[in-house]
N, C-alpha and C positions, 0 to 999 in steps of 0.2 A: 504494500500500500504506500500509496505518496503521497505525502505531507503538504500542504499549503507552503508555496513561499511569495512574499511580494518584497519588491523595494521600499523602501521610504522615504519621502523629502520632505522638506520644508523650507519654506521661502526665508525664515529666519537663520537658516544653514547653507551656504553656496556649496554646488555640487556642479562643478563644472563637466560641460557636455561630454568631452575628449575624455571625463575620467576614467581611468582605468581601474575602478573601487566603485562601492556602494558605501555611501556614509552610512546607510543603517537599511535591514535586512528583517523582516520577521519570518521566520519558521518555525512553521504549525505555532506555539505556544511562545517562543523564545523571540526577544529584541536582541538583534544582537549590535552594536556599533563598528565600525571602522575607529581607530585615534582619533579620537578627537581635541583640537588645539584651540588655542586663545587668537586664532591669527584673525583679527577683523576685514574686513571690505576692502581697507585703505593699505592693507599690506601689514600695518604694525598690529603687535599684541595688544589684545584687552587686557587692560592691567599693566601695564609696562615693565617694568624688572622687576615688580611686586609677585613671588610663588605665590603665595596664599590668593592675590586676586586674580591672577590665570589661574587657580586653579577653581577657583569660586565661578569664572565665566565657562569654563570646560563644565563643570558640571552642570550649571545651568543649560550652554548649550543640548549637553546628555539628554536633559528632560523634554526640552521641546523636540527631539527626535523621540522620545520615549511617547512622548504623550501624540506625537503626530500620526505615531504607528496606532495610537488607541488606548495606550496605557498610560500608566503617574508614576512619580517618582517613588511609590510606593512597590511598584515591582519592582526597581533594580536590588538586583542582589550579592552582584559582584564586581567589582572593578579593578581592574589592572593599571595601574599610576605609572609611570615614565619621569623622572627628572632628571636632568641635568646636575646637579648638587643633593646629595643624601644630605648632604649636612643641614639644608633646610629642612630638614622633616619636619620641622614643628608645621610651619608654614602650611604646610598639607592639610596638616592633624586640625588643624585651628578650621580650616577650608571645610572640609568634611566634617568636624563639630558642629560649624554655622551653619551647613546645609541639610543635613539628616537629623531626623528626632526618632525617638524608638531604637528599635533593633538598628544598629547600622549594616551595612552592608559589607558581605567579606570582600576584604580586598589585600593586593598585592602590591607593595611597594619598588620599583625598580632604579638603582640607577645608570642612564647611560649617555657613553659617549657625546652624543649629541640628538639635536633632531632633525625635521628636515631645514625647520630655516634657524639660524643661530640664535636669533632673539625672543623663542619659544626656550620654556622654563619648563612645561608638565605639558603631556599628550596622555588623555586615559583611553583604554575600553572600554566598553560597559556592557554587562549581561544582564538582561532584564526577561521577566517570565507572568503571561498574563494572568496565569494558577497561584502567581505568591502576591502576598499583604504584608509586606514588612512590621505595617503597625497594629497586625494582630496577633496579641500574646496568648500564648499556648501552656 
């Protein structure tokens, strides 16, 4: 048997025509994202050398692809972090404090090398699933 799959967009996310990616994907139940970065319209980051506020615009980006596919930010329930500097980790922690209530979500801290444009600090992924409610306790 074969699973529903659709693309997803949204006008609040550039997804250039040429791309060779889906910014975000649902299958059957699952959202799944592509990296998602702070890079604005105008070329430079949301949030300028600020971790904590690229990471604060990444993850809001996250939701409006979460919620365009159908769902809230109440399904994601996993994300995969990318930075540039570990040593900012607070930066992150404080980002994801501000923006999750409840159960947070599991997630993976990584750091590397670089990303694609140099003035990118944090690139996440995100996995989201229309069968889970982060904010229902069990």
């Amino acid at each position: 048997m074969i699973g529903s799959f659709r693309r997803v967009s949204t006008p609040a996310i550039a997804e250039p025509a040429a791309a060779t990616w889906s910014n975000c994907l649902v299958v059957g139940n699952e959202i799944v994202t592509s990296g998602v970065t702070a890079r604005g319209r105008d070329g430079a980051p949301i949030g300028g050398a600020s971790l904590e506020k690229q990471t604060l615009a990444v993850l809001k980006r996250v939701v409006e692809m979460v919620e365009a596919a159908g769902g809230g930010v109440q399904n994601i329930y996993k994300l995969v972090i990318y930075v540039t500097d570990i040593a900012r980790k607070d930066e992150v922690n404080r980002a994801r404090a501000a923006f999750f209530e409840g159960i947070y979500p599991c997630s993976t801290l990584l750091e590397v090398k670089g990303l694609v444009f140099p003035d990118l600090l944090v690139e996440i992924d995100a996995f989201a699933n229309f069968s889970v409610d982060r904010h229902v306790r069990h």
